[in-house]
py3Dmol code that shows the C-alpha trace and the ligand (Angstrom):
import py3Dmol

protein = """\
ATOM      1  CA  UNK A   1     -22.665  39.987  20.942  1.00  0.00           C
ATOM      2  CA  UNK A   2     -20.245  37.134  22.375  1.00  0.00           C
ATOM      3  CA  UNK A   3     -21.205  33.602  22.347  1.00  0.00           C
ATOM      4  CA  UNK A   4     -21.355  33.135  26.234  1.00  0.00           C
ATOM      5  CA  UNK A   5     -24.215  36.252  26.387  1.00  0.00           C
ATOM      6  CA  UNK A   6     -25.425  34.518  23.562  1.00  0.00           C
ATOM      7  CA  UNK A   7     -25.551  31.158  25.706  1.00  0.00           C
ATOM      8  CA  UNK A   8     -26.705  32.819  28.614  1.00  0.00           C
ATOM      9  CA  UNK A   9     -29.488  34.339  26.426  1.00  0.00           C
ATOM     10  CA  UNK A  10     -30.485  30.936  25.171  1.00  0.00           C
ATOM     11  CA  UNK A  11     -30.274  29.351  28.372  1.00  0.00           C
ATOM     12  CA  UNK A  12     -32.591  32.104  30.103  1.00  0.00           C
ATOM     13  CA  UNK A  13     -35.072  31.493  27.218  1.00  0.00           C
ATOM     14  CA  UNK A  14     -34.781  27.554  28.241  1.00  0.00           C
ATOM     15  CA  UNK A  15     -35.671  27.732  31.756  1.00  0.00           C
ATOM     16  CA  UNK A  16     -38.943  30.253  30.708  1.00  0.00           C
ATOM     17  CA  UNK A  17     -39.717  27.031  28.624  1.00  0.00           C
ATOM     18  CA  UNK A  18     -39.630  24.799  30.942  1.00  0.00           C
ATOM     19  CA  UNK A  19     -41.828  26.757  33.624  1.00  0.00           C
ATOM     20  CA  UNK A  20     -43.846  27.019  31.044  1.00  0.00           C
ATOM     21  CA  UNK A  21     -43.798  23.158  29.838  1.00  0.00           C
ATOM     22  CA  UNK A  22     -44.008  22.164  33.390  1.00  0.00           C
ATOM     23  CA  UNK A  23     -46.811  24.066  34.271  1.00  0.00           C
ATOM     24  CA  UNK A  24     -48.536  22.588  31.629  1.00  0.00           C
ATOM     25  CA  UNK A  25     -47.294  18.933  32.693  1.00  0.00           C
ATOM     26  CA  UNK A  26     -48.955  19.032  35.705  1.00  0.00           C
ATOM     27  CA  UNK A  27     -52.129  20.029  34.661  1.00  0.00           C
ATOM     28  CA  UNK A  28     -52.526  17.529  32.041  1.00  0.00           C
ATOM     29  CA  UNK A  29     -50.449  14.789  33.371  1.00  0.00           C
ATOM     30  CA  UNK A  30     -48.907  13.793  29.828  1.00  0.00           C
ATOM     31  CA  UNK A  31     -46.021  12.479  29.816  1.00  0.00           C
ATOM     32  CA  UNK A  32     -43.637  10.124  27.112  1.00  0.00           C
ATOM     33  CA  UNK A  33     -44.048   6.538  27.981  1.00  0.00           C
ATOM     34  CA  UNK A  34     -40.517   5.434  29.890  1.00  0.00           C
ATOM     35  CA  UNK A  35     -37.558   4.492  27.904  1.00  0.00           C
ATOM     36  CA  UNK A  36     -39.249   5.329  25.147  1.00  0.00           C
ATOM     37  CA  UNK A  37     -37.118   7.074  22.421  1.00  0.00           C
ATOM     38  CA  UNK A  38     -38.862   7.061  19.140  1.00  0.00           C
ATOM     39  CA  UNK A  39     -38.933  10.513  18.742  1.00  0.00           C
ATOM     40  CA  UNK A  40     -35.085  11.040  18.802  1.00  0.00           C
ATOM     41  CA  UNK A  41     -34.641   8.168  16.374  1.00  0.00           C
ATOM     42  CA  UNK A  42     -36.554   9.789  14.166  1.00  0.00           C
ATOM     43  CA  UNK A  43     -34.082  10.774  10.789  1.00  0.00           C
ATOM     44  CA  UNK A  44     -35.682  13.475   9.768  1.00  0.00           C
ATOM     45  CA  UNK A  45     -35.600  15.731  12.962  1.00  0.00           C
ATOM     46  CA  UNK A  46     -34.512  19.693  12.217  1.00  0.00           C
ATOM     47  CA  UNK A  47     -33.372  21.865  14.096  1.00  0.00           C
ATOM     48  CA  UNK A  48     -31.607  25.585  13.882  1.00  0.00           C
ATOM     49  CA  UNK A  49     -27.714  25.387  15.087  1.00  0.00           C
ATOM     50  CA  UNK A  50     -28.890  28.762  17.857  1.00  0.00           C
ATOM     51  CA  UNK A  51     -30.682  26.311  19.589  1.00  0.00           C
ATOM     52  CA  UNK A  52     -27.982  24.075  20.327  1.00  0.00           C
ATOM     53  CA  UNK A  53     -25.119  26.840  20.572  1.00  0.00           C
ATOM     54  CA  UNK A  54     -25.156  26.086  24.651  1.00  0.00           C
ATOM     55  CA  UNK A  55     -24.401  22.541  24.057  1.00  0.00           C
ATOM     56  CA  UNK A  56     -21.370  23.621  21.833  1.00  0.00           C
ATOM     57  CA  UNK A  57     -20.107  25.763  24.015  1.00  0.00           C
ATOM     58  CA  UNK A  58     -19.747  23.625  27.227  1.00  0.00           C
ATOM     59  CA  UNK A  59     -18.898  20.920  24.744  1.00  0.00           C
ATOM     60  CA  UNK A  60     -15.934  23.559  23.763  1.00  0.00           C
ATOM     61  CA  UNK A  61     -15.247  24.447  27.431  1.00  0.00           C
ATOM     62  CA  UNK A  62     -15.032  20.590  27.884  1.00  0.00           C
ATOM     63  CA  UNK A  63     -12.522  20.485  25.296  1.00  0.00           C
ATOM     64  CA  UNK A  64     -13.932  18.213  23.269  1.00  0.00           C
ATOM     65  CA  UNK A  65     -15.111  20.253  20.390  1.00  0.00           C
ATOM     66  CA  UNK A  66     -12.110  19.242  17.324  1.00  0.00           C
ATOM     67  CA  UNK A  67     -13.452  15.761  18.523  1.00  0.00           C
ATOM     68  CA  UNK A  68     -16.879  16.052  18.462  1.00  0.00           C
ATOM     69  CA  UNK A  69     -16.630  17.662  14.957  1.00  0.00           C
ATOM     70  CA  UNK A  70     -14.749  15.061  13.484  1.00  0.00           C
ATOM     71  CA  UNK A  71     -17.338  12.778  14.848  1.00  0.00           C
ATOM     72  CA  UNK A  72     -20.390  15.030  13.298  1.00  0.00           C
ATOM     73  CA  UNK A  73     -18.340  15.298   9.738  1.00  0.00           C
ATOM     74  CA  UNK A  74     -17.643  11.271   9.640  1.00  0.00           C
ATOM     75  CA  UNK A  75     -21.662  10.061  10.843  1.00  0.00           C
ATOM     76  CA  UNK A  76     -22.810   7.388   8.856  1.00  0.00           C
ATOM     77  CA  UNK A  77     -26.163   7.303  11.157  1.00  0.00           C
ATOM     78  CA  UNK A  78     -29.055   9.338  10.097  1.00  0.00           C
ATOM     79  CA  UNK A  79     -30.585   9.500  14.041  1.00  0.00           C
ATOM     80  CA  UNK A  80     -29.656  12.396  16.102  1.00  0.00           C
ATOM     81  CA  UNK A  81     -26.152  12.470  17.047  1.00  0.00           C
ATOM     82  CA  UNK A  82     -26.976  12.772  20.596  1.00  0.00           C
ATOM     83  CA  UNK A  83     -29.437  10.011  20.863  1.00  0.00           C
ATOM     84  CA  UNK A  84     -28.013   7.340  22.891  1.00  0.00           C
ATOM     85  CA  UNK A  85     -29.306   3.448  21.951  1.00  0.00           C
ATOM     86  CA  UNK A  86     -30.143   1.464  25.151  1.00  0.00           C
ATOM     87  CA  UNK A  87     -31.273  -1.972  23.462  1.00  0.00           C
ATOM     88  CA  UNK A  88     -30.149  -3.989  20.957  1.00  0.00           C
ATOM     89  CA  UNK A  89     -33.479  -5.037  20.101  1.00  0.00           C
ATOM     90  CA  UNK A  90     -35.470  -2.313  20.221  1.00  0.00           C
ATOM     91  CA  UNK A  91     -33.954   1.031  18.563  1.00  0.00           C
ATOM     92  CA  UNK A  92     -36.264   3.317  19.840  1.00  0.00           C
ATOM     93  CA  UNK A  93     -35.440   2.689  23.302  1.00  0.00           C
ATOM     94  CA  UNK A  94     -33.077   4.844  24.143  1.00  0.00           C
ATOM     95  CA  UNK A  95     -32.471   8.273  25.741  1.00  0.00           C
ATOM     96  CA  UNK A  96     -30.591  11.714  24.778  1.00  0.00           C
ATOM     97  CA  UNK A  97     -27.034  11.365  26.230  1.00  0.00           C
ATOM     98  CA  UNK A  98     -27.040  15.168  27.206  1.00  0.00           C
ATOM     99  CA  UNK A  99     -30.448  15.901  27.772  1.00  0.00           C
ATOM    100  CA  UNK A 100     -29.771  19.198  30.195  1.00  0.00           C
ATOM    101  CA  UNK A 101     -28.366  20.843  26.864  1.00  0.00           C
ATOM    102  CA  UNK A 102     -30.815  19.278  24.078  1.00  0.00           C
ATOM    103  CA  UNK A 103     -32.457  21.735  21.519  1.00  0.00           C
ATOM    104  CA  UNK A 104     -35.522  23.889  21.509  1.00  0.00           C
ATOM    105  CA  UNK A 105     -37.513  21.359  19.162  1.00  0.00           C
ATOM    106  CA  UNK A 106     -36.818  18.341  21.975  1.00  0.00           C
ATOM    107  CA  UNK A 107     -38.141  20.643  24.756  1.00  0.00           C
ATOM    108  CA  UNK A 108     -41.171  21.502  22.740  1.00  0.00           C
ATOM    109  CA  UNK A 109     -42.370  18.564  20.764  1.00  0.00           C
ATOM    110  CA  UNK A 110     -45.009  16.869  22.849  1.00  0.00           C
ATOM    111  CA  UNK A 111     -45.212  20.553  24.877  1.00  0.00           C
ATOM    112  CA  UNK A 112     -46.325  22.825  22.852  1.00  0.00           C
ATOM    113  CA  UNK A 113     -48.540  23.939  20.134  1.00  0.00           C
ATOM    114  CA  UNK A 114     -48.622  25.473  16.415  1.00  0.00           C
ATOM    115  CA  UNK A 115     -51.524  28.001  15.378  1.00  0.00           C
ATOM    116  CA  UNK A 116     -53.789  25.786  12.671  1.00  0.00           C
ATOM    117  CA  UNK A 117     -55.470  27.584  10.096  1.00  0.00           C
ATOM    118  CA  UNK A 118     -58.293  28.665  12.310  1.00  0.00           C
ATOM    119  CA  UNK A 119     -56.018  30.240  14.548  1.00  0.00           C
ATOM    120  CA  UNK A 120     -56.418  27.528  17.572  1.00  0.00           C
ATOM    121  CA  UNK A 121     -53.301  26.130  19.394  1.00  0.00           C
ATOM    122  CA  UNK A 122     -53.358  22.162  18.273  1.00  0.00           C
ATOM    123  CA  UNK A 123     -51.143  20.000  20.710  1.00  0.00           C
ATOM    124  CA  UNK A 124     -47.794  18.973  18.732  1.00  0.00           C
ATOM    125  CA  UNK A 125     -47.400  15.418  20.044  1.00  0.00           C
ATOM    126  CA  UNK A 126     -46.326  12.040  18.611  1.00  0.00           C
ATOM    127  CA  UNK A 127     -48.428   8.962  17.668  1.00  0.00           C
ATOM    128  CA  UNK A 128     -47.628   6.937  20.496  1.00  0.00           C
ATOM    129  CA  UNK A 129     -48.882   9.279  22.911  1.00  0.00           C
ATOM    130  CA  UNK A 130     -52.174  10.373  21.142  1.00  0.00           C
ATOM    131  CA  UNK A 131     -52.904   6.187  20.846  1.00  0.00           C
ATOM    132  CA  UNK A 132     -52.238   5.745  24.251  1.00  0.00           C
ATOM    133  CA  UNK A 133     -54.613   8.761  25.726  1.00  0.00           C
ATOM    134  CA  UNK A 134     -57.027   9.394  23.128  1.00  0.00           C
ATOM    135  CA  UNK A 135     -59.832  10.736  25.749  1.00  0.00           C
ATOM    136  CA  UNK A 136     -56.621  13.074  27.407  1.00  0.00           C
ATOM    137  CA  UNK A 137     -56.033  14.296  23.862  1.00  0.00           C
ATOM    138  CA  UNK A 138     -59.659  15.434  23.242  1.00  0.00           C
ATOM    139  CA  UNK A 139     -59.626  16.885  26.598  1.00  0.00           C
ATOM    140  CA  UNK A 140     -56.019  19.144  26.032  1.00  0.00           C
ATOM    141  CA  UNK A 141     -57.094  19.862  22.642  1.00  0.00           C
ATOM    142  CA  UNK A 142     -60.273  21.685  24.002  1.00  0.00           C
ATOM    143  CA  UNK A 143     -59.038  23.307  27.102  1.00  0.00           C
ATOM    144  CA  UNK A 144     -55.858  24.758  25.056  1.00  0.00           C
ATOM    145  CA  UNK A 145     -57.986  26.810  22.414  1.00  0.00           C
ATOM    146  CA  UNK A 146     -60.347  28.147  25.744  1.00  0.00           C
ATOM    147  CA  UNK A 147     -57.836  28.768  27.613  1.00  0.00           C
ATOM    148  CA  UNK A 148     -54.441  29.729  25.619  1.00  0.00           C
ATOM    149  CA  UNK A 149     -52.406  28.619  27.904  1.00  0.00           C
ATOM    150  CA  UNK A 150     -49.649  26.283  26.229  1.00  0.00           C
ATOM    151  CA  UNK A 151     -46.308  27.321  24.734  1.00  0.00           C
ATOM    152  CA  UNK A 152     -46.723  27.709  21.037  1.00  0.00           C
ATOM    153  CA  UNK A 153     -43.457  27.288  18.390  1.00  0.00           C
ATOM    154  CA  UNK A 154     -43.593  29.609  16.471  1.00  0.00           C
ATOM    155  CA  UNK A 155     -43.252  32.459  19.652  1.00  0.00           C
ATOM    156  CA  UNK A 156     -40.457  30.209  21.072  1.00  0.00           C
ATOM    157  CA  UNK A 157     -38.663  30.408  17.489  1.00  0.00           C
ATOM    158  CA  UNK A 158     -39.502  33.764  16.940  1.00  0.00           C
ATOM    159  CA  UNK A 159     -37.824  35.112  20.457  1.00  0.00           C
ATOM    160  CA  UNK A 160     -34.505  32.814  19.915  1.00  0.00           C
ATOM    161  CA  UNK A 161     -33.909  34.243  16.775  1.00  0.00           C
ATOM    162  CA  UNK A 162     -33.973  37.477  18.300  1.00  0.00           C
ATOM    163  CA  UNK A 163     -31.186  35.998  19.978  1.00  0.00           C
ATOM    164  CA  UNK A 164     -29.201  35.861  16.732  1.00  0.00           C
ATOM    165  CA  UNK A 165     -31.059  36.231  13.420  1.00  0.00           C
ATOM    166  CA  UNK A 166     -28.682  34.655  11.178  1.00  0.00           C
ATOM    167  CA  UNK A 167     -27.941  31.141  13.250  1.00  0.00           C
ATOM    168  CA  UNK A 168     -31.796  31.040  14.509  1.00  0.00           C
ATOM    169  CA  UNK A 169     -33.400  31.239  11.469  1.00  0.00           C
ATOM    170  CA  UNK A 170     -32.517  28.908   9.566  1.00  0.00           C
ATOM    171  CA  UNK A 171     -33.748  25.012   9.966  1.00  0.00           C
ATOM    172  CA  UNK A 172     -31.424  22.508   8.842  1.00  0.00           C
ATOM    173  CA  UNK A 173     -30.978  18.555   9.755  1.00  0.00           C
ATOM    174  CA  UNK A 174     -30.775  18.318  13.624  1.00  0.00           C
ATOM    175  CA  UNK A 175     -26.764  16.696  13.479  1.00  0.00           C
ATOM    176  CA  UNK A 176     -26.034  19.536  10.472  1.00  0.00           C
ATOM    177  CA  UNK A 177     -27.361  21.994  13.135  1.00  0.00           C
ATOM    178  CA  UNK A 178     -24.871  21.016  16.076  1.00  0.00           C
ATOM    179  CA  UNK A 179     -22.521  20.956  13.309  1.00  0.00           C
ATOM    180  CA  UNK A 180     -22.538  24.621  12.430  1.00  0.00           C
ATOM    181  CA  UNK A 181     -23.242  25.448  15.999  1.00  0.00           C
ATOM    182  CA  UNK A 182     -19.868  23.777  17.088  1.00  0.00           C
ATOM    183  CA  UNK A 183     -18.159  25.632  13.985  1.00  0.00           C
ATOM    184  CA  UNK A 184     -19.235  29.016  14.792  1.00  0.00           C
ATOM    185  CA  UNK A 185     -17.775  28.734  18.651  1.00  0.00           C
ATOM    186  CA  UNK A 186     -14.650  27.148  17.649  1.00  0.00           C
ATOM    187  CA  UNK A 187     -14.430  29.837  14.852  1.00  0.00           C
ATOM    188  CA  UNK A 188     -15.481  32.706  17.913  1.00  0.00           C
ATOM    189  CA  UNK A 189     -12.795  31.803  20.207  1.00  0.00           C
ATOM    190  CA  UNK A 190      -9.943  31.483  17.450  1.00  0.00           C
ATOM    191  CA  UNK A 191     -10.222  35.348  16.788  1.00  0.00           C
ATOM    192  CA  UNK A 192     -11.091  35.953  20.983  1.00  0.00           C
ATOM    193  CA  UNK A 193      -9.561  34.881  24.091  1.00  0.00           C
ATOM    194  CA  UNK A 194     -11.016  32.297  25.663  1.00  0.00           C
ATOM    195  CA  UNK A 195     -10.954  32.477  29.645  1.00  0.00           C
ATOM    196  CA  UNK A 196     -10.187  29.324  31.292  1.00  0.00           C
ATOM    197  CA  UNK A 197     -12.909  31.013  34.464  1.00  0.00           C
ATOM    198  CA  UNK A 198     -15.298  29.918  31.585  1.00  0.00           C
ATOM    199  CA  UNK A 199     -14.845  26.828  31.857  1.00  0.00           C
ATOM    200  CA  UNK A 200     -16.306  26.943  35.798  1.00  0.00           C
ATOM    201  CA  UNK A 201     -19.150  28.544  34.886  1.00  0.00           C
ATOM    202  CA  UNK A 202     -20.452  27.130  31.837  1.00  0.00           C
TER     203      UNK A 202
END
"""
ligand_1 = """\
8
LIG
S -30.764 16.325 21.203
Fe -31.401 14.742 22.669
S -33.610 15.143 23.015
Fe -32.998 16.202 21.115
S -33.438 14.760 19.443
Fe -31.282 14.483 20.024
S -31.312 12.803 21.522
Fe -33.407 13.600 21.358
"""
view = py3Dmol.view(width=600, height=400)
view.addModel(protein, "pdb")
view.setStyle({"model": 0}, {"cartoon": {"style": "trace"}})
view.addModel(ligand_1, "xyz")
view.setStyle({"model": 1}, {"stick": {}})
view.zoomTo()
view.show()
């Protein structure tokens, strides 16, 4: 399969997401407190490079992509490579400097839900928000295991790497994944053409 029906594959699977995430928003009004960016300074975020594949490509049609490697190969930050800093007092305010193309673990941490050993959904959420709305919380947590109706991971993962088994199953440091995910388009379009219409529609 090529890389842009790979992309477009991705990208369908995205916007599903995001019905689904906002769907969910609106019933539970939960939302990350503003400017807050802990989550993405976080060092220890993974990721799989399929999931960022549509940020490599337009970051390829942009013509930025030798760049942009050399960047990745010469971080001496641990934070994600994307996350951009917006005090100088505070490093966890900040925001994601291409948040249209972030990865499938930004869109559903906070969103979505892994199966616990009982077999109930449990809301995947950070610390900040479960302090902030502990009777919310209790609330989600119930309605989600009635009702079912929250995006889980594991089908999310499960259907991109039916997208491309090889690049979507494995989990590897979230900069190491954009990494590999630039390599594999740059390494695409040396053996194909590349169209320059591309670069209009990516
Ligand atoms: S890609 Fe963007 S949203 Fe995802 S962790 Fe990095 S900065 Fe945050």
């Amino acid at each position: 399969m090529s890389i842009i029906s790979k992309v477009r594959l991705i990208e369908h699977l995205f916007a599903q997401l995001d019905k689904e995430i906002n769907t969910f928003r609106l019933k539970t009004n939960l939302d990350c407190v503003s400017g807050c960016g802990k989550c993405c300074n976080n060092p220890d975020i993974e990721a799989s490079p399929l999931e960022f594949l549509p940020w490599s490509f337009q970051v390829f049609v942009s013509g930025k992509a030798e760049d942009i490697l050399k960047q990745l190969n010469n971080l001496q930050e641990t934070g994600c490579f994307l996350y951009s800093h917006l005090s100088i007092i505070d490093d966890n305010i900040g925001n994601c400097s291409d948040y249209y193309h972030r990865g499938l673990i930004c869109r559903l941490f906070g969103n979505a839900a892994h199966v616990n050993k009982y077999g109930n959904p449990e809301l995947i959420t950070c610390k900040i928000i479960k302090e902030n709305n502990p009777e919310k919380i209790k609330q989600i947590s119930s309605d989600i295991i009635s009702s079912r109706n929250i995006p889980l991971f594991t089908d999310y993962y499960m259907r991109l790497s039916q997208i491309d088994f090889k690049l979507g199953n494995i989990i590897v440091p979230i900069n190491l994944a954009m990494k590999i995910a630039l390599e594999e388009v740059l390494n695409y379009y040396s053996y194909h053409p590349f169209h320059s219409r591309l670069r209009h529609s990516a």
